[in-house]
C-alpha positions in Angstrom: 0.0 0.0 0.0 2.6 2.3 1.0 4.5 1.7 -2.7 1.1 3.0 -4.6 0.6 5.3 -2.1 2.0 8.4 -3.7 0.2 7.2 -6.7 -2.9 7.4 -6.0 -2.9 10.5 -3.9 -1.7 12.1 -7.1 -4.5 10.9 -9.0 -6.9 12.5 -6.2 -4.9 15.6 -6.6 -5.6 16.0 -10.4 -8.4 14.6 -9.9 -9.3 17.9 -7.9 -8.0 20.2 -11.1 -11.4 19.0 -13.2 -14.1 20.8 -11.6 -12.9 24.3 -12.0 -13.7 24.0 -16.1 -16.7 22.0 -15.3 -17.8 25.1 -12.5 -17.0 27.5 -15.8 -19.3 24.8 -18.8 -21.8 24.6 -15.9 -21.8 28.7 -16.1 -22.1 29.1 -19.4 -25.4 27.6 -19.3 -26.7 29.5 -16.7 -26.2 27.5 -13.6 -26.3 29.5 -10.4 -22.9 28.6 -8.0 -25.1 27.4 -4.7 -26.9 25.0 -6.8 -24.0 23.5 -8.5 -22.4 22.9 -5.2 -25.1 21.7 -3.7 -26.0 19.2 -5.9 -22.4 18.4 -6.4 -22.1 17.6 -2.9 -25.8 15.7 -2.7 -25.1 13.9 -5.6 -21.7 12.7 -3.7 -23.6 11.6 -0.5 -26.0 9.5 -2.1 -23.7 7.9 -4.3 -21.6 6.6 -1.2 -24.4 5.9 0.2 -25.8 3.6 -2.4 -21.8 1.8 -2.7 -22.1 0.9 1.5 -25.7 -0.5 0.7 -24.6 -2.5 -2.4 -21.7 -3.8 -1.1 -22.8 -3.8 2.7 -19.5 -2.8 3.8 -19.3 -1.8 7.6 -18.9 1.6 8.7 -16.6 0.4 11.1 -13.0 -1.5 10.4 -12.3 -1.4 14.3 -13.6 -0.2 17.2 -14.8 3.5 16.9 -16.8 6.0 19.0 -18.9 8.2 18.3 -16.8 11.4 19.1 -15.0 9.7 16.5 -17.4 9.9 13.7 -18.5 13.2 14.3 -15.3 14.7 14.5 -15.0 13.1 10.9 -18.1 14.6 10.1 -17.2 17.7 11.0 -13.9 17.7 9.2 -15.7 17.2 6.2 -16.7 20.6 6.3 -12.8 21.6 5.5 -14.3 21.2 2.0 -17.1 22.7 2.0 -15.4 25.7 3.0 -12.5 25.5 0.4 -15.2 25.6 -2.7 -17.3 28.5 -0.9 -14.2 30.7 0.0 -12.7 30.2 -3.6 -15.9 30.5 -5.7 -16.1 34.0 -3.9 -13.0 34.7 -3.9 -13.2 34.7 -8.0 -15.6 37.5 -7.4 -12.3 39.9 -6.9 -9.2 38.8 -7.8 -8.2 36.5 -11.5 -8.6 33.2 -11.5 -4.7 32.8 -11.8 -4.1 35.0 -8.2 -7.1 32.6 -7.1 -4.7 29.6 -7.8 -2.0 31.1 -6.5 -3.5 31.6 -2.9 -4.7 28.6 -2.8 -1.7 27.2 -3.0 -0.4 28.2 0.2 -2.4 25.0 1.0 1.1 23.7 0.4 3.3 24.9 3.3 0.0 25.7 5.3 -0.6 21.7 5.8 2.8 20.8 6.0 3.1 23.5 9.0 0.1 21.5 10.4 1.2 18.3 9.7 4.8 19.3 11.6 3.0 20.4 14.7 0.6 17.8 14.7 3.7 15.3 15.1 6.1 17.2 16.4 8.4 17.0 13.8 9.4 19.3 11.3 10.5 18.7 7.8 14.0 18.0 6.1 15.3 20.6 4.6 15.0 18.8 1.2 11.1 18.5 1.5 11.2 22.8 2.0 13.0 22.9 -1.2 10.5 20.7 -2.9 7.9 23.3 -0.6 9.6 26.5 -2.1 9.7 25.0 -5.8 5.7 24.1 -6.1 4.9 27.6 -5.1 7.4 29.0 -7.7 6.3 26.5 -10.0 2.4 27.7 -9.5 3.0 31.1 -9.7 4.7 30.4 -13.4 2.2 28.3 -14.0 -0.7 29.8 -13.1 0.5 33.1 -15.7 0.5 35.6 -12.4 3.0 37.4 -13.8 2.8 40.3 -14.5 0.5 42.0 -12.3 -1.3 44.5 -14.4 -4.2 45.5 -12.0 -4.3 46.2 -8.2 -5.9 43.3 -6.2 -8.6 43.5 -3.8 -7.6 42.5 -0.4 -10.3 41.1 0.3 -10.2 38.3 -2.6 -6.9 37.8 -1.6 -8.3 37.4 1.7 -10.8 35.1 0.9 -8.4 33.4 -1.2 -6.1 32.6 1.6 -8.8 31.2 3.4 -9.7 28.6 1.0 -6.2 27.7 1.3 -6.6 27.2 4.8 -9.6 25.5 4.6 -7.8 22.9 1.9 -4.8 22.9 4.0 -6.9 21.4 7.0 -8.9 18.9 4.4 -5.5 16.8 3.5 -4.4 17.1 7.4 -7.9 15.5 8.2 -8.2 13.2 5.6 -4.7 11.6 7.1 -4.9 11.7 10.4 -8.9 10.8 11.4 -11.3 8.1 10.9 -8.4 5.8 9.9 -10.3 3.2 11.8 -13.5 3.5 9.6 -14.1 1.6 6.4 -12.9 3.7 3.8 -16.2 4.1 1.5 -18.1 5.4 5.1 -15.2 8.0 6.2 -15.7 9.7 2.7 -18.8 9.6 3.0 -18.6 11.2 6.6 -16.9 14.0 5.0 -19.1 14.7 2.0 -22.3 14.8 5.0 -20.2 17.3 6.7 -19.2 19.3 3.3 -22.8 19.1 1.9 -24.4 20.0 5.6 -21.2 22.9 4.9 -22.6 24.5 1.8 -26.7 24.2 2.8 -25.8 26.1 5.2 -23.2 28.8 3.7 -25.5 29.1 0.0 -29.1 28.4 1.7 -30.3 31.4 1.0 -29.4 31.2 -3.0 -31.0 27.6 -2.7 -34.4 29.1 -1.5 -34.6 31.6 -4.2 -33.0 30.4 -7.6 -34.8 28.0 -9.2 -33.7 24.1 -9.5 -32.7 23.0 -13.1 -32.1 19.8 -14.8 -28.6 22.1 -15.4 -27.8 22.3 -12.0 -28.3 18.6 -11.1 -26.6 17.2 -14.5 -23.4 18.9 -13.7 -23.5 18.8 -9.8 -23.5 14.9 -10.7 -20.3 15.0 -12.7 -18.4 17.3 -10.7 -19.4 14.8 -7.5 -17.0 12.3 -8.8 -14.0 14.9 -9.7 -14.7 16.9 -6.5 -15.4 14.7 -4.0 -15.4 11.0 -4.7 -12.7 10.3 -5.8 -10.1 12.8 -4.6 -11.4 12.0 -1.0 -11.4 8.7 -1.5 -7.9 8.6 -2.6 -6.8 11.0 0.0 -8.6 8.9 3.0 -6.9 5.8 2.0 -3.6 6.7 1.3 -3.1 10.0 2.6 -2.0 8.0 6.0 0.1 5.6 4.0 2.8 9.5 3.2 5.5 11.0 5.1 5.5 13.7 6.6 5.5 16.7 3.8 4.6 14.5 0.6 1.0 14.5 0.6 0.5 18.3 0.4 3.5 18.6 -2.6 1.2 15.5 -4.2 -1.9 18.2 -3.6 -0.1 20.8 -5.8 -0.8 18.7 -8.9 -3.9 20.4 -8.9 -2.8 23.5 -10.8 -0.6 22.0 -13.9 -4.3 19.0 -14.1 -6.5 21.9 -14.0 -4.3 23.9 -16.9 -4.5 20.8 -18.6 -8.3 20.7 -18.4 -8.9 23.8 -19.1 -7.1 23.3 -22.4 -8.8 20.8 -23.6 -12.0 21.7 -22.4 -12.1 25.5 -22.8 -9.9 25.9 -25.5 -8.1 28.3 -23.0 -4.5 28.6 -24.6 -1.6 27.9 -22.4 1.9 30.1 -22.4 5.3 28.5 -22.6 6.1 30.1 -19.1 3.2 28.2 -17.9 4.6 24.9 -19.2 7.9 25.6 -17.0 5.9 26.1 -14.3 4.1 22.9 -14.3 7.4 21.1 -15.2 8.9 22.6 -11.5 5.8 21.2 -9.7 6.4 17.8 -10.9 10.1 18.1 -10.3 9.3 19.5 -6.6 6.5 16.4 -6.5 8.9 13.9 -7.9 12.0 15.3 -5.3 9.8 15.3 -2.4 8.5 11.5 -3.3 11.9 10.0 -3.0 12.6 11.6 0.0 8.9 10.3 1.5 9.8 6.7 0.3 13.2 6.5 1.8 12.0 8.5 4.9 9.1 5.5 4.8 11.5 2.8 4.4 13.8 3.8 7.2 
């Protein structure tokens, strides 16, 4: 497990780099931000709940209390803050400055991670640290600046990346005793409780299309599935440091998507930028396995 571990955590990483041009074909036909989240997040609950009835799996692998599950539960909420924060934050700042902040996600869980165990990273694993966030400011085409940025979308940016930064934390370090199709599902309950709660307002008074449910059913799988899935698995199975450069794959897979979704066209300067994230994610990979093997 611990060999494919870094595998599949990148796979929920990119995995997470989808919805944003799904968010942007779900706009262009009219489909209101609350909904699409809302049923993007339903549509994720009852799907995982449908797998532990097929399959009859048990919500518990090993003794668990309750505390337990709801602290699961209420990490899930991590993620429903991350999509609220950034959607807003889109209001005032570019996209790219958007991807930028939230980013910081990055050093911001390994910070948690190292205080949570009490042990700080090599200095290797803060060169692979300081390379993603060069890499994603290349890649993301924030430079140059030509306009002054609000504060408060930089703000609000931040705080998705805080939010995100406390999702991979979570996602490796509780519920590890749960079956792995019921702890995701713990943490879409909390996300999607999240987001009724945050966009309740815009759920009351815009209308519910057939729009709104197709595409919150799509993005479920990119946005919560399987990323979460992944992460709750395998996330455990990483070194300190490696799952959050993993995470940063996001950027160069939504650039990617956006490409051939969009048609958005992509800068050579970009390109370098995504080639320094996976040399930062491939550098701080060997030094997670051999810190693994030890």
């Amino acid at each position: 497990m611990k060999k494919i571990a870094p595998l599949f955590v990148a796979l929920g990483a990119i995995s997470y780099g989808i919805p944003a041009s799904l968010f942007k074909l779900a706009g262009r036909e009219g489909v209101a931000n609350g909904p699409l989240l809302f049923w993007s997040f339903l549509g994720a609950a009852v799907i995982l709940t449908l797998l532990q009835l097929i399959h009859g799996r048990p919500l518990r692998q090993q003794p668990v209390t309750h505390r337990e599950i709801l602290a699961v539960l209420a990490a899930g909420t991590a993620s429903g803050f991350t999509n609220t924060f950034y959607i807003n934050a889109l209001h005032y700042i570019p996209v790219a400055v958007a991807a930028v902040m939230l980013m910081q996600s990055v050093w911001l869980s390994v910070l948690l991670g190292a205080i949570r165990q009490h042990r700080w990273p090599t200095r290797r694993q803060v060169v692979s640290i300081v390379l993603v966030l060069v890499g994603t400011a290349l890649a993301a085409g924030l430079f140059p600046i030509e306009q002054t940025l609000s504060p408060w979308g930089l703000l609000l940016g931040f705080l998705a990346a805080i939010a995100y930064a406390c999702t991979l934390q979570f996602t490796a370090s509780l519920g590890n005793e749960l079956a792995p199709v019921s702890k995701t599902w713990l943490l879409c309950l909390g996300a999607l409780i999240m987001i009724v709660i945050a966009w309740g307002p815009q759920l009351v008074t815009v209308p519910m299309t057939l729009a709104a449910v197709k595409w919150g059913l799509i993005t479920a799988f990119f946005s919560m599935i399987f990323p979460l899935a992944c992460y709750s698995v395998f996330m455990p199975k990483l070194a300190l440091g490696v799952g959050p450069v993993l995470s940063s794959l996001e950027l160069p897979a939504s650039i990617v998507a956006a490409f051939i979704l969009l048609n958005e066209k992509v800068a050579i300067i970009q390109i370098v930028g995504v080639i320094i994230i996976i040399v930062a994610v491939i550098l701080s990979n060997l030094v997670g396995t051999r810190t693994v093997s030890k």
